[in-house]
C-alpha angles and dihedrals in degrees: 000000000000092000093053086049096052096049090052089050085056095055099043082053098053086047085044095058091041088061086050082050106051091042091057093046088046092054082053084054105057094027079065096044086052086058100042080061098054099053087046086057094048086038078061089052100056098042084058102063135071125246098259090066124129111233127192131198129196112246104174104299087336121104098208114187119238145213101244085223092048087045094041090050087050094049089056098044080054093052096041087049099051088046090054097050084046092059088048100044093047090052091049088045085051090053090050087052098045087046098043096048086054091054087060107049080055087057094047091045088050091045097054086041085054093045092047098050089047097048083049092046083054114098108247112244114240120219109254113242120238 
């Protein structure tokens, strides 16, 4: 019994460390989608100002002006390349959950393998005889 136990305990701890895996790629996930906000609101900004505008960017503890074609090109490279890294992260998500719902289809199947071979180790009860 202790060999089927311990196989089971191996498969609860690979599912175990799929769910760890998709969390942390989830938290990717919206840590990139909070920054995909920030650059669309200063995306609005720009788009809000005229050409003359002084525009500053943070360099370390250094405010350096900047030309608004060179910051709003910057501002899109950022997006495209957040979009792109979303993409990429959702499909990987996809990949965990396809992977971690298999994982447990394998733990309920040896589960019910488990439950079958002990109800057929049991002795079968005899009707007593009146």
């Amino acid at each position: 019994m202790a060999d089927p136990q311990k196989q089971l305990q191996a498969l609860t701890d690979e599912y175990q460390n799929i769910q760890t895996e998709l969390q942390e790629v989830v938290a990717a996930r919206e840590k990139l989608e909070a920054q995909q906000q920030e650059n669309q609101g200063v995306q609005k900004e720009f788009s809000s100002l005229n050409n003359s505008a002084n525009i500053y960017k943070l360099v370390g503890p250094i405010l350096l002006k900047q030309d608004k074609t060179e910051a709003v090109m910057a501002v899109d490279g950022r997006l495209d390349f957040i979009e792109k890294e979303i993409k990429r992260i959702e499909k990987q998500i996809a990949e965990i959950e396809e992977k971690s719902e298999k994982k447990k289809i394998d733990i309920i199947q040896f589960q019910t393998a488990m439950q079958q071979q002990q109800q057929q180790q049991q002795p079968q009860a005899t009707p007593a005889s009146a």
